[in-house]
PDB file as gemmi writes it, atoms N, CA and C in Angstrom:
CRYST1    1.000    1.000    1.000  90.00  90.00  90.00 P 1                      
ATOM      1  N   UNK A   1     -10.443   2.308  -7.775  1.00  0.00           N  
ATOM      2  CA  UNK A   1      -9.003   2.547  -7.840  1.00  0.00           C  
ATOM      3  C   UNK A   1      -8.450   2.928  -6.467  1.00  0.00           C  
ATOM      4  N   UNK A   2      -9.174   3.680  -5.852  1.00  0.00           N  
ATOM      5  CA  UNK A   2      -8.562   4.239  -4.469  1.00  0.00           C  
ATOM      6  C   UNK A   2      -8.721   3.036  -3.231  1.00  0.00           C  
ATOM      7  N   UNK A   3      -9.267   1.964  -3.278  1.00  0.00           N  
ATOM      8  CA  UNK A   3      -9.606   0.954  -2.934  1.00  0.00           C  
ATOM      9  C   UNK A   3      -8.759  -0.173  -3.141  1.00  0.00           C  
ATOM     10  N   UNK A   4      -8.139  -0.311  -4.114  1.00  0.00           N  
ATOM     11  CA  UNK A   4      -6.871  -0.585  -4.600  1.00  0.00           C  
ATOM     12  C   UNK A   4      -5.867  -0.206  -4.200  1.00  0.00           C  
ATOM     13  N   UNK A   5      -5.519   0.990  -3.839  1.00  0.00           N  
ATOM     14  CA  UNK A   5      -4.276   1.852  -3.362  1.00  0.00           C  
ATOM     15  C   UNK A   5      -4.507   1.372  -2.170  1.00  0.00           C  
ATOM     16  N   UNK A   6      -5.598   1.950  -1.438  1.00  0.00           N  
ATOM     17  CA  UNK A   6      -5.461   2.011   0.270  1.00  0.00           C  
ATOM     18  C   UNK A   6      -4.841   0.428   0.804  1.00  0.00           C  
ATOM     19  N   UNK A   7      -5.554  -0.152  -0.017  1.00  0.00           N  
ATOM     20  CA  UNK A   7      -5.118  -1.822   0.970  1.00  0.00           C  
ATOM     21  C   UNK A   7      -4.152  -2.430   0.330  1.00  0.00           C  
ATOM     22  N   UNK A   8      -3.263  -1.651  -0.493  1.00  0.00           N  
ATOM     23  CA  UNK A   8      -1.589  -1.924  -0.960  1.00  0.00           C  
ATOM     24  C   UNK A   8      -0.924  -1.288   0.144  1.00  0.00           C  
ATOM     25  N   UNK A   9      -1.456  -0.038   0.534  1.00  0.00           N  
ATOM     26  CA  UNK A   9      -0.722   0.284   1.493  1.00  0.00           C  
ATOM     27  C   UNK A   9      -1.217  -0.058   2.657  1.00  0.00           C  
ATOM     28  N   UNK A  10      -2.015  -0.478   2.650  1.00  0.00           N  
ATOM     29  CA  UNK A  10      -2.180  -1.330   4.062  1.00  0.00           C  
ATOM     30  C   UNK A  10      -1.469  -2.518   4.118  1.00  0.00           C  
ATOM     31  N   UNK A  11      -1.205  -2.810   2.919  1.00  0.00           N  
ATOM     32  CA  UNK A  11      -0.751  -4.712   3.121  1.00  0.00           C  
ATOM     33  C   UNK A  11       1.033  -4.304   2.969  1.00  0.00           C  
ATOM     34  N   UNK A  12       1.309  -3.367   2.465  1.00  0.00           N  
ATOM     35  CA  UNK A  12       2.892  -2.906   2.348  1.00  0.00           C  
ATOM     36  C   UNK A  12       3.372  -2.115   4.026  1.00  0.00           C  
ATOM     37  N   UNK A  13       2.440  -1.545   4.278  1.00  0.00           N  
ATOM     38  CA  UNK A  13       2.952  -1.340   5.801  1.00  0.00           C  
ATOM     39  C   UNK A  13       2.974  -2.426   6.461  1.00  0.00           C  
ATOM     40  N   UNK A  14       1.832  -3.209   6.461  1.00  0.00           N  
ATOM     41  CA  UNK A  14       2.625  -4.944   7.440  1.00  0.00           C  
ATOM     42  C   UNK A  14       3.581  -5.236   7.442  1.00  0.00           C  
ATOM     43  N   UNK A  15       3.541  -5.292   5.884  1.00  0.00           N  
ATOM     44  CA  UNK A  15       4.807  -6.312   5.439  1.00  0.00           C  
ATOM     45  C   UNK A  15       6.285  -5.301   5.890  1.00  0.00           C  
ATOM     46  N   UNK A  16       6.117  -3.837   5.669  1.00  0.00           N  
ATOM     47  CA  UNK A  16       7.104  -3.476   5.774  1.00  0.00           C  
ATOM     48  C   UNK A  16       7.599  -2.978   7.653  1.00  0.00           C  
ATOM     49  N   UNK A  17       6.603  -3.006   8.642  1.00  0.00           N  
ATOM     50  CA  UNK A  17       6.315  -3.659   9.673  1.00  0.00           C  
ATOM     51  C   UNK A  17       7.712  -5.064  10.275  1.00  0.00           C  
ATOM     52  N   UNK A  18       6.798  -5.680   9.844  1.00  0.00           N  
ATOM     53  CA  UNK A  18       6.916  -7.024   9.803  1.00  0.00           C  
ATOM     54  C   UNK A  18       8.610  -7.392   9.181  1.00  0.00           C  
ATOM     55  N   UNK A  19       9.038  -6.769   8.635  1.00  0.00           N  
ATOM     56  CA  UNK A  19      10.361  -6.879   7.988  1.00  0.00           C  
ATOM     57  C   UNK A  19      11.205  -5.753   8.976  1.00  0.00           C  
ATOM     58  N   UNK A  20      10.842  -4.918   9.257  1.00  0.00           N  
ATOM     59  CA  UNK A  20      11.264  -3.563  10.476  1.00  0.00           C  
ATOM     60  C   UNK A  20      11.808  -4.680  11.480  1.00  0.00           C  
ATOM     61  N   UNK A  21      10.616  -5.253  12.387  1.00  0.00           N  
ATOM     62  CA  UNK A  21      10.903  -5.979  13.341  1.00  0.00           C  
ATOM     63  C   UNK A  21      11.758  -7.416  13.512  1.00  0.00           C  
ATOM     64  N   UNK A  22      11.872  -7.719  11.731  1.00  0.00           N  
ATOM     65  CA  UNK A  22      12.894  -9.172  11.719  1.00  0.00           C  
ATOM     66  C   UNK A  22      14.371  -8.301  11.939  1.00  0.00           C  
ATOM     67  N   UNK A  23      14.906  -6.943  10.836  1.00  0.00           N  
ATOM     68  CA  UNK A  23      15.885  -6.296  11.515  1.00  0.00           C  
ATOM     69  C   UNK A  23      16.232  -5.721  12.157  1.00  0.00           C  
ATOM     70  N   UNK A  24      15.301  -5.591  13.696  1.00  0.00           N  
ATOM     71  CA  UNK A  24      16.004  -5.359  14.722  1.00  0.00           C  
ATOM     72  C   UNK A  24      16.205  -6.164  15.546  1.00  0.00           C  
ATOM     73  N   UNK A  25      16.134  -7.349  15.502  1.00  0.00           N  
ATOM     74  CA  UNK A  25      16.306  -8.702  15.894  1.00  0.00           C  
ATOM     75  C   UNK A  25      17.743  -9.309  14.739  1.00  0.00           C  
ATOM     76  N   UNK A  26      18.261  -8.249  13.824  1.00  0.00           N  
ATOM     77  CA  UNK A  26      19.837  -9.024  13.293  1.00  0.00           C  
ATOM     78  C   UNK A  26      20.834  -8.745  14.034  1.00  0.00           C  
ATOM     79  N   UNK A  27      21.621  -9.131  13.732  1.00  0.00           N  
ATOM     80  CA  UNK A  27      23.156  -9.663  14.179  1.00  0.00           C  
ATOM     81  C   UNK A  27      23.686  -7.989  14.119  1.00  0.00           C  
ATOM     82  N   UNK A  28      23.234  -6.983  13.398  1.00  0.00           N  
ATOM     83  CA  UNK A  28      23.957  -5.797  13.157  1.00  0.00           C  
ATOM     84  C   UNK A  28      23.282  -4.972  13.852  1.00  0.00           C  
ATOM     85  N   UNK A  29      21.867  -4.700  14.320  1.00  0.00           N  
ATOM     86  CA  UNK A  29      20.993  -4.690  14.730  1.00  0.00           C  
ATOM     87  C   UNK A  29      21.591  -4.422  16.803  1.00  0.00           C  
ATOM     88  N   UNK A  30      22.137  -6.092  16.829  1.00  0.00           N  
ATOM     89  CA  UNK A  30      22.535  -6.200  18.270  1.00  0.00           C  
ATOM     90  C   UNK A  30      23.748  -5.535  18.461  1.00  0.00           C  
ATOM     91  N   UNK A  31      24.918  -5.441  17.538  1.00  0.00           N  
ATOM     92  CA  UNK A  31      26.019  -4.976  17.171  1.00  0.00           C  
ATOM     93  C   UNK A  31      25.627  -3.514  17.808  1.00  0.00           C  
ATOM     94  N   UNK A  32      24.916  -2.497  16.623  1.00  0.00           N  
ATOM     95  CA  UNK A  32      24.443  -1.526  16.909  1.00  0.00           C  
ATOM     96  C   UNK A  32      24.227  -0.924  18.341  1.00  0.00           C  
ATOM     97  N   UNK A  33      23.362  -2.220  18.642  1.00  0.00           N  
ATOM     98  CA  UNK A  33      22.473  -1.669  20.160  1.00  0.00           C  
ATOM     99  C   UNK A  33      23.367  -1.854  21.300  1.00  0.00           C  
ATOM    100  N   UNK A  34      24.463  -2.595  21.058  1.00  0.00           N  
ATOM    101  CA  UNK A  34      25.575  -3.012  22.007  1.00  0.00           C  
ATOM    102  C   UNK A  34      25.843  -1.163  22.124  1.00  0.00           C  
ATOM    103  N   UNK A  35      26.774  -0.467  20.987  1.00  0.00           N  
ATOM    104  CA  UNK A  35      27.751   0.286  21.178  1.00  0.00           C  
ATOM    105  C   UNK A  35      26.745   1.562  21.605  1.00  0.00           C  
ATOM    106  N   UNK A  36      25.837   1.755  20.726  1.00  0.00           N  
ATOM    107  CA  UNK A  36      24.612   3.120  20.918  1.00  0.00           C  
ATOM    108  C   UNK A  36      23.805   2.854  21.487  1.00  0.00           C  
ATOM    109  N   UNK A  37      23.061   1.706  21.998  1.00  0.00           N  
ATOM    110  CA  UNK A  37      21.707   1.612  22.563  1.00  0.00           C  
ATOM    111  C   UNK A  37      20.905   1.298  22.032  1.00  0.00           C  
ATOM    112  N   UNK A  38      20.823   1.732  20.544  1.00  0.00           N  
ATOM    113  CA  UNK A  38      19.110   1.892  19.582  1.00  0.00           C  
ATOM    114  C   UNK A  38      20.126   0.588  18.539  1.00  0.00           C  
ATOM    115  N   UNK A  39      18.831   0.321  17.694  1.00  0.00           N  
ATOM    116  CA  UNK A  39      18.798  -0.060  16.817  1.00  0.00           C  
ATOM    117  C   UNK A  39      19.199   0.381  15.718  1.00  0.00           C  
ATOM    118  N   UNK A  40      19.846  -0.321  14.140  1.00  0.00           N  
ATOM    119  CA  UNK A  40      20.216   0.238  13.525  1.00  0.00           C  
ATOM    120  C   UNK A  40      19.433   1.144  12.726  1.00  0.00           C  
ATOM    121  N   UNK A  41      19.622   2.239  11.950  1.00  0.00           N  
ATOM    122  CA  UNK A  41      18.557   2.868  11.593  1.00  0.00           C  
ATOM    123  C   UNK A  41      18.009   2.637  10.435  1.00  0.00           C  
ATOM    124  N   UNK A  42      18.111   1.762   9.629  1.00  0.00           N  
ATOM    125  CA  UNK A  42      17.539   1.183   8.414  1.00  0.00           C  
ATOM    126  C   UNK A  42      16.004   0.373   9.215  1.00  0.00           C  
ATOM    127  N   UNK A  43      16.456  -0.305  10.343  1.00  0.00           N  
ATOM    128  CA  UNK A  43      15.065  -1.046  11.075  1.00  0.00           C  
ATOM    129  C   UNK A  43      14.471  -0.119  11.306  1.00  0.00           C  
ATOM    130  N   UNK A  44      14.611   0.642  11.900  1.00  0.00           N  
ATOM    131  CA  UNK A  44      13.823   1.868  12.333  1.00  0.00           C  
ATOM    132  C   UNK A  44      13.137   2.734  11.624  1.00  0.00           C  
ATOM    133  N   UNK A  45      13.765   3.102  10.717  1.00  0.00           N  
ATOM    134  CA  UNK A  45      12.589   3.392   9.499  1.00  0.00           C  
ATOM    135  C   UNK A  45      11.919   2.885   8.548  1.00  0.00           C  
ATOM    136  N   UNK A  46      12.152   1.189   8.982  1.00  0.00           N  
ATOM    137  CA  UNK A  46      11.173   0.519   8.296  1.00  0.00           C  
ATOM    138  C   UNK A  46      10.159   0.622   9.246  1.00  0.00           C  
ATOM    139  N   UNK A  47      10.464   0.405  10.855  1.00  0.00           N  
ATOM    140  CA  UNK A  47       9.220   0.347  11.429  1.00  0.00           C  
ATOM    141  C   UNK A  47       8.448   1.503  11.256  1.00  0.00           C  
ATOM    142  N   UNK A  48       8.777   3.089  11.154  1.00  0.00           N  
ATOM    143  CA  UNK A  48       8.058   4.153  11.087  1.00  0.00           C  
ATOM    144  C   UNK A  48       7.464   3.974   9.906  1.00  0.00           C  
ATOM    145  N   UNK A  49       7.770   3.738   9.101  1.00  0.00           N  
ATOM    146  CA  UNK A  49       7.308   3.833   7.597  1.00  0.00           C  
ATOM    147  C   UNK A  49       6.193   3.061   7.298  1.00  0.00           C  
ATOM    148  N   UNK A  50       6.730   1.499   8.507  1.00  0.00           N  
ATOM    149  CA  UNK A  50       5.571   0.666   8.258  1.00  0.00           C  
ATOM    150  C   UNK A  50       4.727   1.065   8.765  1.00  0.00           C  
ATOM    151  N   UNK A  51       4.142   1.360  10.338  1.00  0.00           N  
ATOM    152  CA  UNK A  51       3.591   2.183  10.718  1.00  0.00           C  
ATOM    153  C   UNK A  51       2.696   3.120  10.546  1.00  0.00           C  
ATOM    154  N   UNK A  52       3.538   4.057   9.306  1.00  0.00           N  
ATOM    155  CA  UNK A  52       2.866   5.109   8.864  1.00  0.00           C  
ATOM    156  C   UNK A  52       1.973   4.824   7.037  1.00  0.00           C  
ATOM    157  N   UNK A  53       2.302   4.017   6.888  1.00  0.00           N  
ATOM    158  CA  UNK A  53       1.862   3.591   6.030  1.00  0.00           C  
ATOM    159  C   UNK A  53       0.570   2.375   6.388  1.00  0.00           C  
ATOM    160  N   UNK A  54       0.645   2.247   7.100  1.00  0.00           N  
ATOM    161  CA  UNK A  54      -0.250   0.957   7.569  1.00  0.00           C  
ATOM    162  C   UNK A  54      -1.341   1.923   8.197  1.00  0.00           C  
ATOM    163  N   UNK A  55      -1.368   3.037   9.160  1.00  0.00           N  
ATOM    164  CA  UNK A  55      -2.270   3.688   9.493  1.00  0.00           C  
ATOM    165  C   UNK A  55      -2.800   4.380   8.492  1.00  0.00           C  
ATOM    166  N   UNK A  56      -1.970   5.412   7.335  1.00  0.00           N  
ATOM    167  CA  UNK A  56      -2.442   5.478   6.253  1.00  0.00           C  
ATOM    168  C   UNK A  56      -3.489   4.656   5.430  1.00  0.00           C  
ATOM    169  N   UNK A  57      -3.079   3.625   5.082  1.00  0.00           N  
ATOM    170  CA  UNK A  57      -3.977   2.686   4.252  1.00  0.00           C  
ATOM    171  C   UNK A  57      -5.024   2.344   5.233  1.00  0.00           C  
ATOM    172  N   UNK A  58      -5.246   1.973   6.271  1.00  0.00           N  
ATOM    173  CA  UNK A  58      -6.215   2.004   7.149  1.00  0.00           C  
ATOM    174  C   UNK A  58      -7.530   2.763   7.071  1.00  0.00           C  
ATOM    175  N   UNK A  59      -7.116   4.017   7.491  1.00  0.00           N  
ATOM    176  CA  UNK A  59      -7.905   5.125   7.132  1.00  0.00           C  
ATOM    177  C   UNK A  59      -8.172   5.228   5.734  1.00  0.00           C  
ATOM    178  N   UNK A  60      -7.378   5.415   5.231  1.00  0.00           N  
ATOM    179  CA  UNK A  60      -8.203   5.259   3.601  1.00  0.00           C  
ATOM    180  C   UNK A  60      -8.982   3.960   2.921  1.00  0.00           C  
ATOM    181  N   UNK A  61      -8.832   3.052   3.650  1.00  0.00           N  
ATOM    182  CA  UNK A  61      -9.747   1.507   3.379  1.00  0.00           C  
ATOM    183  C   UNK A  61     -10.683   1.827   4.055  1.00  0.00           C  
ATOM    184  N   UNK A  62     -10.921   2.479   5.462  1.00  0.00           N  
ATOM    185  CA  UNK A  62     -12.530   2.480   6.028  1.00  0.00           C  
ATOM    186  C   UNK A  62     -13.094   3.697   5.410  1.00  0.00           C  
ATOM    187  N   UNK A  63     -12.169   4.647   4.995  1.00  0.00           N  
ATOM    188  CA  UNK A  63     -13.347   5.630   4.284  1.00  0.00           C  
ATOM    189  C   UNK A  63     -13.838   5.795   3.221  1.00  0.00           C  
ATOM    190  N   UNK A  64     -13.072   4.645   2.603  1.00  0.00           N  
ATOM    191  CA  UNK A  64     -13.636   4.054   1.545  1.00  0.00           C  
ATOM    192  C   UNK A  64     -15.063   3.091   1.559  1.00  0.00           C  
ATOM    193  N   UNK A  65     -14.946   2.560   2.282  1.00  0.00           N  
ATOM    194  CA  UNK A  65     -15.449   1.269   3.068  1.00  0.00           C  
ATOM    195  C   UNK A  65     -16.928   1.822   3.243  1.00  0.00           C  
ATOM    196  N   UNK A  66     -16.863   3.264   4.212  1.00  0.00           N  
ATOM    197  CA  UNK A  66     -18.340   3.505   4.714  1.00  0.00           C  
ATOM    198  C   UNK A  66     -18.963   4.532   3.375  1.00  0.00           C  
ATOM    199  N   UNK A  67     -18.700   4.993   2.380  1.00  0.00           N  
ATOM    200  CA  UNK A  67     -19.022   5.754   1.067  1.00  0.00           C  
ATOM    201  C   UNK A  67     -19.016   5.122   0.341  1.00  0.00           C  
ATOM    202  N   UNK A  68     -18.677   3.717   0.563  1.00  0.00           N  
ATOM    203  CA  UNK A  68     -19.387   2.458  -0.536  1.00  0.00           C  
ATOM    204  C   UNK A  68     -20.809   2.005  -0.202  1.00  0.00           C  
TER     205      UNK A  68                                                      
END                                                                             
């Protein structure tokens, strides 16, 4: 079961990664970065999230991995 979890969240931080970095590359995105500098903050906490979730599941897939 925990083997299951870890590499959902490993495969949901990519993805949610991976979706981070398509919206900071939008049209609202550039809008944003025009007037403030940064990115909008919906991208941005997809990238942290993905991130943090992806290192999460990581670690919990290899320590799973070597106690198998």
């Amino acid at each position: 079961m925990n083997k299951i979890v870890s590499i959902a969240l490993l495969v949901g931080g990519v993805l949610l990664m991976i979706f981070g970095i398509n919206a900071t590359d939008s049209f609202s995105s550039d809008v944003s970065r025009f007037f403030t500098g940064s990115p909008t903050d919906k991208a941005v906490w997809m990238l942290v999230g993905g991130t943090v979730a992806t290192v999460v599941g990581l670690v919990w897939t290899l320590r799973n991995w070597k106690q198998a």
